[in-house]
C-alpha positions in Angstrom: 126.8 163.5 118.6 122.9 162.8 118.8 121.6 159.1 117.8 120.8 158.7 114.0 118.2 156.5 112.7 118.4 154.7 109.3 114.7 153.6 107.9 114.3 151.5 104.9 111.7 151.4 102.3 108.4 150.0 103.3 108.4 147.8 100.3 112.0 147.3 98.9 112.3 146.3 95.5 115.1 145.7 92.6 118.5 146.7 93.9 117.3 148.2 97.4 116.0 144.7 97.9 119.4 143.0 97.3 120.7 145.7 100.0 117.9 145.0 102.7 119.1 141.7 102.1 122.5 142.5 102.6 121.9 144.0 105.8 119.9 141.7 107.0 122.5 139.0 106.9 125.4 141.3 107.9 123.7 142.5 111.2 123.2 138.9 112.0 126.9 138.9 111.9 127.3 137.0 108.4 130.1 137.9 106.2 128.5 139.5 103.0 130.2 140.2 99.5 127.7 141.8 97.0 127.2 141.4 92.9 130.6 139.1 92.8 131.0 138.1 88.9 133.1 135.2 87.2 133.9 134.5 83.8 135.6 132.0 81.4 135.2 131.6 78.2 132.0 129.9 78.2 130.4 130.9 81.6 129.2 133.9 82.9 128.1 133.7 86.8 127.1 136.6 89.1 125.8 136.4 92.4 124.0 139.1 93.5 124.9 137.8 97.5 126.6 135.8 99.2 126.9 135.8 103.1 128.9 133.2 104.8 129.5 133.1 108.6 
């Protein structure tokens, strides 16, 4: 089973930003939950991260 190589965008932008991101934090060895949404009845919040270690 040969070595595979994963390349990212040059420029990342929108949604393959948040990913990058993402990554980024989760190779550093952070814990990393994505687009996490909670509501009531009079708030909306979404995160589109959140790492915590």
């Amino acid at each position: 089973m040969g070595n595979k190589v994963v390349t990212l965008p040059e420029n990342p932008k929108g949604e393959q930003l948040k990913d990058y991101i993402a990554a980024l934090f989760h190779a550093s060895g952070h814990f990393v939950e994505k687009q996490i949404t909670e509501s009531d009845l009079a708030n909306i919040l979404e995160l589109d991260i959140l790492a915590t270690d």
